[in-house]
VOMIMI-143639 format. One record per atom (N, C-alpha, C, O): residue in one letter; x, z negated, y negated. Coordinates in steps of 0.001 Angstrom, whole numbers, padded with zeros to 6 digits, always signed. Layout:
<sites>
AXZY...
</sites>
This chain:
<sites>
X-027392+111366+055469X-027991+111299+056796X-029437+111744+056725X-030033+111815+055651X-029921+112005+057750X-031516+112375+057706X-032508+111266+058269X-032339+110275+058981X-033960+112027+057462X-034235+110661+057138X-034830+110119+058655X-035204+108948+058589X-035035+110922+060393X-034822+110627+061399X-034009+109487+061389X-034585+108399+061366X-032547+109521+061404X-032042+108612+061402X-031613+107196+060726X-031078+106273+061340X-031952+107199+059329X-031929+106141+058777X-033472+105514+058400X-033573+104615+057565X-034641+106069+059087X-036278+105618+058428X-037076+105655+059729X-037205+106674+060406X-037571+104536+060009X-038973+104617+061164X-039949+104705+059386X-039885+104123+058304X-040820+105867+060055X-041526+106582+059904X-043146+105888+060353X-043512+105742+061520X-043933+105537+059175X-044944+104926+059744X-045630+104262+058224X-044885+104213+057245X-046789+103864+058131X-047476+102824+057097X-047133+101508+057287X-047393+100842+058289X-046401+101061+056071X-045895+099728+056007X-044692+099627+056954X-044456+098446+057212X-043640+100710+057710X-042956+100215+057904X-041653+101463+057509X-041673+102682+057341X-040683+100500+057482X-039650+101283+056809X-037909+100460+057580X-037473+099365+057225X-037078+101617+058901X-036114+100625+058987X-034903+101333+058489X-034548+102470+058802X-034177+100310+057472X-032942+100669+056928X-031648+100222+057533X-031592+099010+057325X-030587+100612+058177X-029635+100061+058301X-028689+099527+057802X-027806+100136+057199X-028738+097950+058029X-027631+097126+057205X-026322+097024+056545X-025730+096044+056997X-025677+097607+055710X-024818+098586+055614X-023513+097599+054254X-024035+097259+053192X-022348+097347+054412X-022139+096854+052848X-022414+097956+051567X-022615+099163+051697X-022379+097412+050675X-022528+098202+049411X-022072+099489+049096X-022702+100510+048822X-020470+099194+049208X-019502+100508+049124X-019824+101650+049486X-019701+102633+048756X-020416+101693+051012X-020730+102570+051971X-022925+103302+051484X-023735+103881+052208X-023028+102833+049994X-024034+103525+049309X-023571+104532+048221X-023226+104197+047088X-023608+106058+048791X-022742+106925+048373X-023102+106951+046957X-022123+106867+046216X-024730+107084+046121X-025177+107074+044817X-026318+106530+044617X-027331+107032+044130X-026034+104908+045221X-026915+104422+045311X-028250+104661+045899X-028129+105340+046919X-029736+104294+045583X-030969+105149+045803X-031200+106373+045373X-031190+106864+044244X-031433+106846+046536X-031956+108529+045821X-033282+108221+045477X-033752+107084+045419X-034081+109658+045168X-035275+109437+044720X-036440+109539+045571X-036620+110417+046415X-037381+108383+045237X-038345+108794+046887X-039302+109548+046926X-039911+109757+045877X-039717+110175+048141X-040637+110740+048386X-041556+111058+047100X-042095+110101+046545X-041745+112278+046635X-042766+112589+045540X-044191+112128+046072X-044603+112838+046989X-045092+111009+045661X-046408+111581+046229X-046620+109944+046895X-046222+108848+046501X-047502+110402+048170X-047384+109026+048739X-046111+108382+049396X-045472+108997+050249X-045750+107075+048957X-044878+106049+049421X-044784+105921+051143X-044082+104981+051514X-045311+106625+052069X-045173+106160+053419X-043543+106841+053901X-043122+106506+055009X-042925+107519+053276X-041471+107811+053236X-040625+106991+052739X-040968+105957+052166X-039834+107232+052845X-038295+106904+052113X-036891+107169+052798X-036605+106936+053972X-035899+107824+051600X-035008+108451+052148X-033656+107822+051435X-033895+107676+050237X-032551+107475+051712X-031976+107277+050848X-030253+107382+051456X-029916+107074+052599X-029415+107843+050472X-028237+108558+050507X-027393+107767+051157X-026408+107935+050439X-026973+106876+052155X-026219+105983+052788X-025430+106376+054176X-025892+106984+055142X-024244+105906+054012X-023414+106480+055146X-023565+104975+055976X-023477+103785+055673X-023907+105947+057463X-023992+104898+058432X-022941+103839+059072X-021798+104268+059227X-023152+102778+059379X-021449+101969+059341X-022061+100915+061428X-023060+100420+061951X-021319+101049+061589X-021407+100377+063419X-021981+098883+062807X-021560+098675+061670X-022617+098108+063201X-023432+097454+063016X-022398+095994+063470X-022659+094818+063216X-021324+096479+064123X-020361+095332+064705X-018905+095367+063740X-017802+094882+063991X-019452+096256+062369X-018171+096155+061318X-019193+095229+060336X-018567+094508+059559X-020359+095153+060267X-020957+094377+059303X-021311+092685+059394X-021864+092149+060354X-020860+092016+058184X-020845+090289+058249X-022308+089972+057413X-023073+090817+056948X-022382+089193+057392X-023388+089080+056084X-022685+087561+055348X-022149+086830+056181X-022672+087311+054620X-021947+086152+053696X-023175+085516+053135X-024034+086193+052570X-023277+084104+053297X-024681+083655+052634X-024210+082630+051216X-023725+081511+051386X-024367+083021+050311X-023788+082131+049051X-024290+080913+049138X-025415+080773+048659X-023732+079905+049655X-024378+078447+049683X-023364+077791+049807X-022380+078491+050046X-023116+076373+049726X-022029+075324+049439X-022433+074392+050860X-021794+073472+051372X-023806+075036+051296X-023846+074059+053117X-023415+075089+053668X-023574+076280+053404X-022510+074237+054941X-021334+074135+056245X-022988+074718+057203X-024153+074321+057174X-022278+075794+057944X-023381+075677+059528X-022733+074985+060372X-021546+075146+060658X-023597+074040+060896X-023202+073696+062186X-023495+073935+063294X-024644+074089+063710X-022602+073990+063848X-022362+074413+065818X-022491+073369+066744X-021615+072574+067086X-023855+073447+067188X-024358+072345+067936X-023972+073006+069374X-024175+074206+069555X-023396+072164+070418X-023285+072006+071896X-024530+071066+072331X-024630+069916+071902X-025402+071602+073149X-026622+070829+073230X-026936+070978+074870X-026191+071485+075709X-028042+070484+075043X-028403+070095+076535X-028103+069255+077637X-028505+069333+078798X-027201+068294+077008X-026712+067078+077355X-026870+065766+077265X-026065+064881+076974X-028626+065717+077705X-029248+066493+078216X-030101+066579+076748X-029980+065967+075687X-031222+067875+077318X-031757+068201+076022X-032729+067679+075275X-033239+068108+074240X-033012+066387+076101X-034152+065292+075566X-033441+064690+074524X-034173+064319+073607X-031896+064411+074326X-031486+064069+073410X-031231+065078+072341X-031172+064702+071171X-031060+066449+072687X-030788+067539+071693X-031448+067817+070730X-031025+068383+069722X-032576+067446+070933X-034243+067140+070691X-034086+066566+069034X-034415+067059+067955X-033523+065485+069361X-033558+064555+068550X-032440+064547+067632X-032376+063833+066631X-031408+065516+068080X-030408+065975+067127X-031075+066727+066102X-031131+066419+064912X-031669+067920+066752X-032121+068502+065911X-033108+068314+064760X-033209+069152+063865X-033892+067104+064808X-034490+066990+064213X-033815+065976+062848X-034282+066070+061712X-033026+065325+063085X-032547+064467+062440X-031375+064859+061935X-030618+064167+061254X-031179+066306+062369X-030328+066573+061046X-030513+067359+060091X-029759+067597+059148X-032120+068023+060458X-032578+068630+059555X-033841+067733+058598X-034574+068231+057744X-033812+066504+058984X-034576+065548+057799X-033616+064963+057179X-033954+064561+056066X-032333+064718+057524X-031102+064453+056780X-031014+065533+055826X-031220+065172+054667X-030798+066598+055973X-031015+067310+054904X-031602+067945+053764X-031264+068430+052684X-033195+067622+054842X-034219+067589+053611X-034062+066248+052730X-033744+066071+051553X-034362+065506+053624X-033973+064640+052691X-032832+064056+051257X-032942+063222+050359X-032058+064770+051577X-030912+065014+050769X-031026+066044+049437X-030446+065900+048361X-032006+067191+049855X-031766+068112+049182X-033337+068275+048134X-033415+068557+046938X-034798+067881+049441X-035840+067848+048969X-036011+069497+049254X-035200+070389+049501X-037744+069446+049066X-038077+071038+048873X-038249+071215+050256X-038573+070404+051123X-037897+072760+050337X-038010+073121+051519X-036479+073296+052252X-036173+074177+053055X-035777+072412+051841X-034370+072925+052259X-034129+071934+053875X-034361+070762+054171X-033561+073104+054626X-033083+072537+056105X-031994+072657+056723X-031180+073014+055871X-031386+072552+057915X-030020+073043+058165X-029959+074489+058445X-030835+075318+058693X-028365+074576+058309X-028133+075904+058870X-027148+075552+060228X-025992+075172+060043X-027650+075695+061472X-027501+075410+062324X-027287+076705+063111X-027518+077850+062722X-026848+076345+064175X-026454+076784+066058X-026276+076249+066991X-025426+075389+067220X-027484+076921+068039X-027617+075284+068824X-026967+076510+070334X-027487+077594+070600X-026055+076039+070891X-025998+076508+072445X-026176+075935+073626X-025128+075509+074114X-027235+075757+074325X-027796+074611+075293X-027250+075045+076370X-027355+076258+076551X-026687+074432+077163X-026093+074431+078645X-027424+074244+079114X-028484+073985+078544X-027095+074446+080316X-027642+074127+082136X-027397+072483+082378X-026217+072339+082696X-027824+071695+082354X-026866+070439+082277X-026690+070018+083824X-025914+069135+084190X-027588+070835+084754X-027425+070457+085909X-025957+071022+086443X-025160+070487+087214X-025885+072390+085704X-024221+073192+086112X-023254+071855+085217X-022231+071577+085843X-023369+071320+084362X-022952+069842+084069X-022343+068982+084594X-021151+068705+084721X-023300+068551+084908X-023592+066955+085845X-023021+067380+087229X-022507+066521+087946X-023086+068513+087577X-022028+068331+088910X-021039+068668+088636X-020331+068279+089565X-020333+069256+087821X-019020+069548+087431X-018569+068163+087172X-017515+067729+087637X-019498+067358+086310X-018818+066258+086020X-018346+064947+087141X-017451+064108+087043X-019311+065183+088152X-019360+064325+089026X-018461+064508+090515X-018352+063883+091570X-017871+065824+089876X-017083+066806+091029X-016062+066401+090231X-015481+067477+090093X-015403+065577+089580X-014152+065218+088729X-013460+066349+087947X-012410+066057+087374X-014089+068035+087828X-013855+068828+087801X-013574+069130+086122X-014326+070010+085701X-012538+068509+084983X-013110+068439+083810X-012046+069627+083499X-012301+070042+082369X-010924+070351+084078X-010593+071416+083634X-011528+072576+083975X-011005+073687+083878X-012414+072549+084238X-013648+073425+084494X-014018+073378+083536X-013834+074244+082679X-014940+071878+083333X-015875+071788+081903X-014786+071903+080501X-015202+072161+079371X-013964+071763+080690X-012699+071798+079164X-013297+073356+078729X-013809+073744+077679X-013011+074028+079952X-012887+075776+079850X-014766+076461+079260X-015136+077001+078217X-015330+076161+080235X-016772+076244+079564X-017148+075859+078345X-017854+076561+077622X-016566+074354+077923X-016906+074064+076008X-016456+074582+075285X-016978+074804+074193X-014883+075113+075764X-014084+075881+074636X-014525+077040+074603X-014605+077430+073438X-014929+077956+075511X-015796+078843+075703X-017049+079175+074664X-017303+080166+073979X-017826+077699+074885X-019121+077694+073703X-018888+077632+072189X-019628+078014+071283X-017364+076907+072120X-017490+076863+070621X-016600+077847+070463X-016001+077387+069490X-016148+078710+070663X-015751+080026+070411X-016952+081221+069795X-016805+082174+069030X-018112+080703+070477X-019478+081658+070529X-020037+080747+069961X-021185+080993+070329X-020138+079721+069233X-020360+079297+068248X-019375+079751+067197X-020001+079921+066151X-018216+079991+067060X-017766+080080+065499X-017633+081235+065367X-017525+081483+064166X-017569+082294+066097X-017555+083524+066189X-019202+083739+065222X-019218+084482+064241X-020461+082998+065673X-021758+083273+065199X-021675+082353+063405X-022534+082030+062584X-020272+082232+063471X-020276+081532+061899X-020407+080383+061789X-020283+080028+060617X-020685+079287+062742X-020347+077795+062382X-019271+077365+061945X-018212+077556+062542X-019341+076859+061084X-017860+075704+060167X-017349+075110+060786X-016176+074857+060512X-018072+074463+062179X-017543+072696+062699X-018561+072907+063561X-019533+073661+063565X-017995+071813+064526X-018945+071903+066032X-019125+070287+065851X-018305+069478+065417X-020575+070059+066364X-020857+068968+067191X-021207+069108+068461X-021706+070138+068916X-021024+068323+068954X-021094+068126+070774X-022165+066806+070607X-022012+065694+070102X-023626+067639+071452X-024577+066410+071632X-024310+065422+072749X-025264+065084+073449X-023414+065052+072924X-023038+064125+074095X-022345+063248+073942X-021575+063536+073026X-022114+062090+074404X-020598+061535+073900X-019428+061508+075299X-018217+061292+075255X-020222+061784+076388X-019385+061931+077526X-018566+063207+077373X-017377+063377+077643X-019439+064051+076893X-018226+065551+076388X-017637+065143+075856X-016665+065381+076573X-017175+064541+074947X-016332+064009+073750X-014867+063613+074703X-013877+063261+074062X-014800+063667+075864X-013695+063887+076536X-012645+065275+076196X-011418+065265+076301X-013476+066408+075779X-012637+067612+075609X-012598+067319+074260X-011469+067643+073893X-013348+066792+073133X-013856+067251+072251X-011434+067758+071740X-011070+068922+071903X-010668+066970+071370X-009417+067687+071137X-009070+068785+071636X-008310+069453+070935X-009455+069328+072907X-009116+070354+073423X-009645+071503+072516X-008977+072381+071969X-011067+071294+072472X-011873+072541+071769X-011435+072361+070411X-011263+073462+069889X-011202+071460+069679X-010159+071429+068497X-008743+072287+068733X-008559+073258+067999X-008271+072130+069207X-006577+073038+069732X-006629+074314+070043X-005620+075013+069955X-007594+074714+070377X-007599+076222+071246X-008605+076816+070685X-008536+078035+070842X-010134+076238+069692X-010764+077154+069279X-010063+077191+067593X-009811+078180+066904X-009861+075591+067246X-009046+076147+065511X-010599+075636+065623X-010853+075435+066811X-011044+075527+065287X-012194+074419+064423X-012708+072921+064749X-012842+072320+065815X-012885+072649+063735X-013090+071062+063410X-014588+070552+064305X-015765+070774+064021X-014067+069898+065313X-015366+069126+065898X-015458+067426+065294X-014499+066672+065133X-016823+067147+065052X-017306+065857+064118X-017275+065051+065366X-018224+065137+066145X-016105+064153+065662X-015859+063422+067010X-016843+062199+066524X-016784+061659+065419X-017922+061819+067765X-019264+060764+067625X-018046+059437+067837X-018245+058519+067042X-017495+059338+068268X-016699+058166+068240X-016049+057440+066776X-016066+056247+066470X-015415+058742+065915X-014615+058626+064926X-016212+057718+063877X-016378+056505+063751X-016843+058512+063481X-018196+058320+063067X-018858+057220+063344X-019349+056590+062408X-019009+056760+064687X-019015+055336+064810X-018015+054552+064183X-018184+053808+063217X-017006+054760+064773X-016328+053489+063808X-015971+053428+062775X-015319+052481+062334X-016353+054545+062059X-016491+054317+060324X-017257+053589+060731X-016668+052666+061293X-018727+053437+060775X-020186+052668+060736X-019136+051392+061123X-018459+050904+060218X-019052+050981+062226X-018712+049643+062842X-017732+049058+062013X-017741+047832+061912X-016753+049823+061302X-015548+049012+060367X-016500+048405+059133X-016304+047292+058645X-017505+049264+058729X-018092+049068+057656X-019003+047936+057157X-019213+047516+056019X-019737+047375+059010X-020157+046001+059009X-019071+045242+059131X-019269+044028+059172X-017934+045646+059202X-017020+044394+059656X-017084+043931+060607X-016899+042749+060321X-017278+044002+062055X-017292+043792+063133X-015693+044370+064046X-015327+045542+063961X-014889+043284+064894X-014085+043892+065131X-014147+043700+066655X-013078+043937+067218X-015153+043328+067436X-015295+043494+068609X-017169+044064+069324X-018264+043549+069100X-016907+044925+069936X-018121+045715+070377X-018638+045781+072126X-017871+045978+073069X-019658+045628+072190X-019592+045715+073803X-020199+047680+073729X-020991+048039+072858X-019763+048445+074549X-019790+049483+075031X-020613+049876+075903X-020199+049592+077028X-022122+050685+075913X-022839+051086+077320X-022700+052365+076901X-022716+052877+075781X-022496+052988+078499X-022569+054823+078482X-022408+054834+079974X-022556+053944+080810X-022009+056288+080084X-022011+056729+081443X-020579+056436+081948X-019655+056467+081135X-020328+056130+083357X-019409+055413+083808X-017735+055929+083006X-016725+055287+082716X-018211+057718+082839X-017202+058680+082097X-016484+057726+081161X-015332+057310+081040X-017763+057540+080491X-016811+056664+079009X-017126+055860+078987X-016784+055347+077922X-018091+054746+079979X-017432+053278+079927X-015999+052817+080013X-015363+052077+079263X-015518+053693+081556X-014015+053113+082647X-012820+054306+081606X-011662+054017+081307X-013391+055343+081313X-012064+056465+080591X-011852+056254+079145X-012666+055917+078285X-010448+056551+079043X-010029+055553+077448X-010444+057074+076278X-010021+056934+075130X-011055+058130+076516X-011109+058854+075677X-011963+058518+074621X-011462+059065+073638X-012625+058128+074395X-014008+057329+073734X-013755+055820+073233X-013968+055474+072071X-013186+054799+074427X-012620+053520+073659X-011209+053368+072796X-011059+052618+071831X-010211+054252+073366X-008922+054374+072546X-009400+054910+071066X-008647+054616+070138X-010419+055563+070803X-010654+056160+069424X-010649+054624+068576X-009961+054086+067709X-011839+054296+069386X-011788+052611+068553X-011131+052031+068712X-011572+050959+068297X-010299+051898+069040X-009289+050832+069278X-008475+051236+068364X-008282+050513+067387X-007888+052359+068477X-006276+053100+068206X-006415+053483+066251X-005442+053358+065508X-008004+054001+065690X-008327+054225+064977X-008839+053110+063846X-008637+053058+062633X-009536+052298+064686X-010113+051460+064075X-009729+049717+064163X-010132+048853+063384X-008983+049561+065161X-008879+048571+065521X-010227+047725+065920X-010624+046765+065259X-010812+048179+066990X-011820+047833+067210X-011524+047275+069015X-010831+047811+069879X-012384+045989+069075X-011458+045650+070541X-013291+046304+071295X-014267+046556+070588X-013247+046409+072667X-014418+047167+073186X-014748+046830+074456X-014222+047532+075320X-015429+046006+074806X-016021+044834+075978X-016872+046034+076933X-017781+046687+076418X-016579+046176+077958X-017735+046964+078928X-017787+045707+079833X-017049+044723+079875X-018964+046068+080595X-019645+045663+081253X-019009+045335+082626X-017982+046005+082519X-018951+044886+083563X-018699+044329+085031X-019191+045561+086017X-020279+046080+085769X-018394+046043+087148X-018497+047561+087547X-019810+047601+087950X-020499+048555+087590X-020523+046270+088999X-021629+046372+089336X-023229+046967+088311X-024174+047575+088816X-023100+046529+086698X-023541+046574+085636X-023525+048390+085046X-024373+049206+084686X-021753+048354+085257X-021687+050072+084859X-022710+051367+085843X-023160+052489+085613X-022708+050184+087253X-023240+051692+087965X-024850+051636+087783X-025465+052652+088107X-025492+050656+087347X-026772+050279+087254X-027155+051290+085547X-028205+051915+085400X-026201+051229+084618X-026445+051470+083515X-025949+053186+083365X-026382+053862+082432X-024881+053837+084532X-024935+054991+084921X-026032+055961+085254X-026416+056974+084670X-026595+055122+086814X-027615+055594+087160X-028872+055473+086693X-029625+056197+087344X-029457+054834+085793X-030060+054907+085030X-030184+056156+083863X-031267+056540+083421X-028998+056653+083497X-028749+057371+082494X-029068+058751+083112X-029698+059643+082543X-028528+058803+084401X-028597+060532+085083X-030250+060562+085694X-030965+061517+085388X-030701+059616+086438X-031523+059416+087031X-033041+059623+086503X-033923+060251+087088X-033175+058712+084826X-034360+058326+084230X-034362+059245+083005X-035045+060253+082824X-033130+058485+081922X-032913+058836+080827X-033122+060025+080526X-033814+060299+079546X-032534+061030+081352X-032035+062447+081225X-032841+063427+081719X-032452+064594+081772X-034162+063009+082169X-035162+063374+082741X-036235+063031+082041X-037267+063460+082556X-036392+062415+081053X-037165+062196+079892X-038098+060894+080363X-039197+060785+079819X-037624+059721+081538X-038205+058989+082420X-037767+057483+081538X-036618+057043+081560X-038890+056824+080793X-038607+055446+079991X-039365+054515+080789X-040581+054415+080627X-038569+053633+081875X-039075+052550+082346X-038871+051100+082238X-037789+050684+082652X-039585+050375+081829X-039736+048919+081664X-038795+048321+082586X-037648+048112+082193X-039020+048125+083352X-037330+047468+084234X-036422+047989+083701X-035571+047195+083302X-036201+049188+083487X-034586+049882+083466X-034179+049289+082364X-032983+048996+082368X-035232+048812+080713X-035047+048485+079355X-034410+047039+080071X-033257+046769+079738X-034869+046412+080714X-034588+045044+081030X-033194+044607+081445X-032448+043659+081197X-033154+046147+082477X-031917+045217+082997X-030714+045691+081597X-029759+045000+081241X-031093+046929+081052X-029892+047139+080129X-029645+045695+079081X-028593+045330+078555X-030914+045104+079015X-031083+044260+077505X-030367+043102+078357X-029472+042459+077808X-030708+042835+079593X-029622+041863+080370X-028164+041649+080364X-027411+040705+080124X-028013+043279+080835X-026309+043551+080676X-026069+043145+078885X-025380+042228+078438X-026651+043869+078331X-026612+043625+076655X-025790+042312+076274X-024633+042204+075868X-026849+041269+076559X-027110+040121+076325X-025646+039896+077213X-024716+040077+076427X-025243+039630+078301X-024028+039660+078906X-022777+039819+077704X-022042+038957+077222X-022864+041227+077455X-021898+041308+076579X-021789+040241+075046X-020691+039797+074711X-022529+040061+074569X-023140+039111+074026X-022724+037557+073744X-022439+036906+072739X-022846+037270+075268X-022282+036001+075447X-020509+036772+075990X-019944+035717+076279X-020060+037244+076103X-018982+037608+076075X-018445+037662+074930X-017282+037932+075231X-018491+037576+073533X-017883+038007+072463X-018534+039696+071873X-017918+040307+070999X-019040+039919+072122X-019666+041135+071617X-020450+040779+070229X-021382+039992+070061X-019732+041660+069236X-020658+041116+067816X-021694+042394+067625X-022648+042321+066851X-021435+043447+068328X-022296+044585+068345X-022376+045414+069662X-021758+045310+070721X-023302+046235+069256X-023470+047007+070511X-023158+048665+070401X-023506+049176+069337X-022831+049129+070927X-022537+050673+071087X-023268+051253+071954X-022971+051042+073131X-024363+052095+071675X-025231+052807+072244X-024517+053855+072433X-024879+054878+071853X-023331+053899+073276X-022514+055318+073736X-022806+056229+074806X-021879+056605+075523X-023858+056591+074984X-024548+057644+075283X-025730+058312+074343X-026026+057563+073411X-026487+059570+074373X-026970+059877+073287X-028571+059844+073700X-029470+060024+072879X-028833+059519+075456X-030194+058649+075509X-030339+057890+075371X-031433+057518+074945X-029285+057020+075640X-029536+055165+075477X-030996+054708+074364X-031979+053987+074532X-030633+055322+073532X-031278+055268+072185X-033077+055349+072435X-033959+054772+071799X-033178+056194+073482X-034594+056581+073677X-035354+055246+074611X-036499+055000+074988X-034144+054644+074714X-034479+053334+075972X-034343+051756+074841X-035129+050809+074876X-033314+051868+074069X-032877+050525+073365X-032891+051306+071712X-032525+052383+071242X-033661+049819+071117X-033863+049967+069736X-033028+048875+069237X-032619+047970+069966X-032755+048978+067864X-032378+047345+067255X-033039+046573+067410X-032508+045462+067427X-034296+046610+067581X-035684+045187+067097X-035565+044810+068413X-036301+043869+068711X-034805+045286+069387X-034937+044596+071093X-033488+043983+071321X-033127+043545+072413X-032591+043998+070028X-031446+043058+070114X-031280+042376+068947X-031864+042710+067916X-030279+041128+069041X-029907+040146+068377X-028739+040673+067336X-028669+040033+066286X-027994+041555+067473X-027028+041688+066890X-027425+043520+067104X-028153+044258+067768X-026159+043576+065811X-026039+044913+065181X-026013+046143+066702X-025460+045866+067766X-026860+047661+066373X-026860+048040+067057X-026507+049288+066813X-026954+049757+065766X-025666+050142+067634X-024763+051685+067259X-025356+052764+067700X-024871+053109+068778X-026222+053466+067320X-027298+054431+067832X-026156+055974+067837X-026294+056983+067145X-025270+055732+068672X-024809+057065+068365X-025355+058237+067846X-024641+058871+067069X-026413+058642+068094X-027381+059772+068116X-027266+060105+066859X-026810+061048+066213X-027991+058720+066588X-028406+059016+065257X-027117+059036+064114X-027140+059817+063163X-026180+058229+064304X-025462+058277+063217X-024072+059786+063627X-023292+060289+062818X-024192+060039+064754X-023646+061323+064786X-024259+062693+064331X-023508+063655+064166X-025445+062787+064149X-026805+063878+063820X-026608+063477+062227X-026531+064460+061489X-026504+062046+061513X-026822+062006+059967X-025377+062671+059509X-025258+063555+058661X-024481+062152+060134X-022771+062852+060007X-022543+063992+059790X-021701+064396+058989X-023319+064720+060529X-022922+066593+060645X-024254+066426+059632X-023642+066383+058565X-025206+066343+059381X-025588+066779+057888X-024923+066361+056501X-024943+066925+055407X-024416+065353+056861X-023369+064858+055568X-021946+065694+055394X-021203+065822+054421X-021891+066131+056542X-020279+066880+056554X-021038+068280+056008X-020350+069012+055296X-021984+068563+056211X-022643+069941+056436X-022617+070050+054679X-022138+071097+054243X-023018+069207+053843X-023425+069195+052377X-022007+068141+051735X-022197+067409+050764X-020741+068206+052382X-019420+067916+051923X-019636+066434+051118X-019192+066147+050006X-020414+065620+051977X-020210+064325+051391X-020056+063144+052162X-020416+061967+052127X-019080+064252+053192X-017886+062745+054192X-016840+063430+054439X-015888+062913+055023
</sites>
């Protein structure tokens, strides 16, 4: 080829096209006699949409579904790349893909009961996630976690279900009854409590409907808007405490703001930070040690 086409032409810059090996007819030719601001070299050009690149490493990328909402995505991201430093030390971090929705095109789909819509849009994303080379998808949400089987069935890759992951954690204290806060989705719908139950044998206490819509609207309203208010902590630690005196030996922070609102040191008993132990998960799955 000429060197028009395979060389920008310039000091200090030089562009080669990405090419596999094979397709280097005799290797490097010889460069430019004289000054170095050339270079030419013997390579047959290849469509840029036949070339992969393969990265020799033993870490999984993961395929993050994010913006749900993205104050929590936030915090995915960060915590699964100190999970990994931490793990590995140095300068080592994830190899990630993050695809952030609209969460407002979301939240009304969701609230429009419309979930063969949203089924079609996630399976959608993690397609364009594994297509970009992710191993395994996480979904920053746990209210998505309604499709999460679907996008298992139809894309062929492994999503790290935040439910399953919890109740490893929860079997592991030995706890066999939990009280449940999230969005009304997966307080009242068994996609999220049947995991524990059916999986774990875990029995799963929600809240009284008046309680669910207080701890709903809170979630769309404040949470998800990056809005932390002193009443709202109260009345949740109320409902909490409710569950509590109900038989609740723990708590399930089943949404992935909750967390930004309720800490452990503001309850009595064991507390389930989804977030977090779904974010340490996909770095542990990511470096094959779950």
């Amino acid at each position: 080829m000429s060197r028009s086409q395979g060389v920008t032409q310039g000091r200090g810059k030089c562009h080669i096209p990405i090419v596999p090996l094979e397709n280097v007819t005799k290797g490097w030719s010889k460069c430019h006699t004289g000054k170095m601001s050339h270079l030419y070299c013997d390579i047959t050009p290849v469509p840029l949409s036949h070339v992969t690149i393969k990265e020799e490493s033993g870490l999984k990328t993961i395929g993050l579904i994010g913006g749900m909402s993205w104050e929590s995505s936030l915090e995915y991201y960060r915590i699964v790349n100190e999970t990994i430093k931490s793990k590995l030390g140095g300068l080592h971090s994830a190899k990630c893909l993050m695809y952030s929705v609209d969460f407002s095109e979301i939240e009304l789909l969701q609230h429009e009961n419309k979930w063969n819509e949203l089924t079609d849009i996630m399976v959608n994303i993690a397609d364009i996630l594994k297509r970009g080379g992710a191993d395994f998808i996480i979904i920053c949400s746990n209210t998505m976690h309604k499709v999460a089987y679907d996008i298992e069935n139809r894309v062929r890759i492994k999503v790290l279900h935040i439910a399953e992951v919890t109740g490893r954690k929860i079997s592991r204290k030995g706890l066999k009854k939990v009280g449940l806060l999230g969005t009304k989705f997966t307080m009242e719908q068994d996609f999220y409590k049947k995991v524990l139950e059916d999986k774990f044998n875990i029995e799963v206490l929600i809240p009284v409907e008046g309680e669910r819509n207080i701890i709903h609207d809170i979630i769309y309203n404040e949470l998800c808007k990056g809005i932390i208010n002193e009443p709202s902590k109260k009345e949740y630690l109320r409902i909490i405490n409710n569950l509590i005196l109900n038989g609740a030996e723990g708590i399930v922070l089943g949404c992935t703001e909750i967390p930004l609102l309720i800490k452990q040191k503001d309850v009595n008993v064991p507390v389930f930070d989804t977030t977090t132990i779904h974010a340490v998960s996909a770095a542990e799955y990511a470096l094959n040690l779950l």
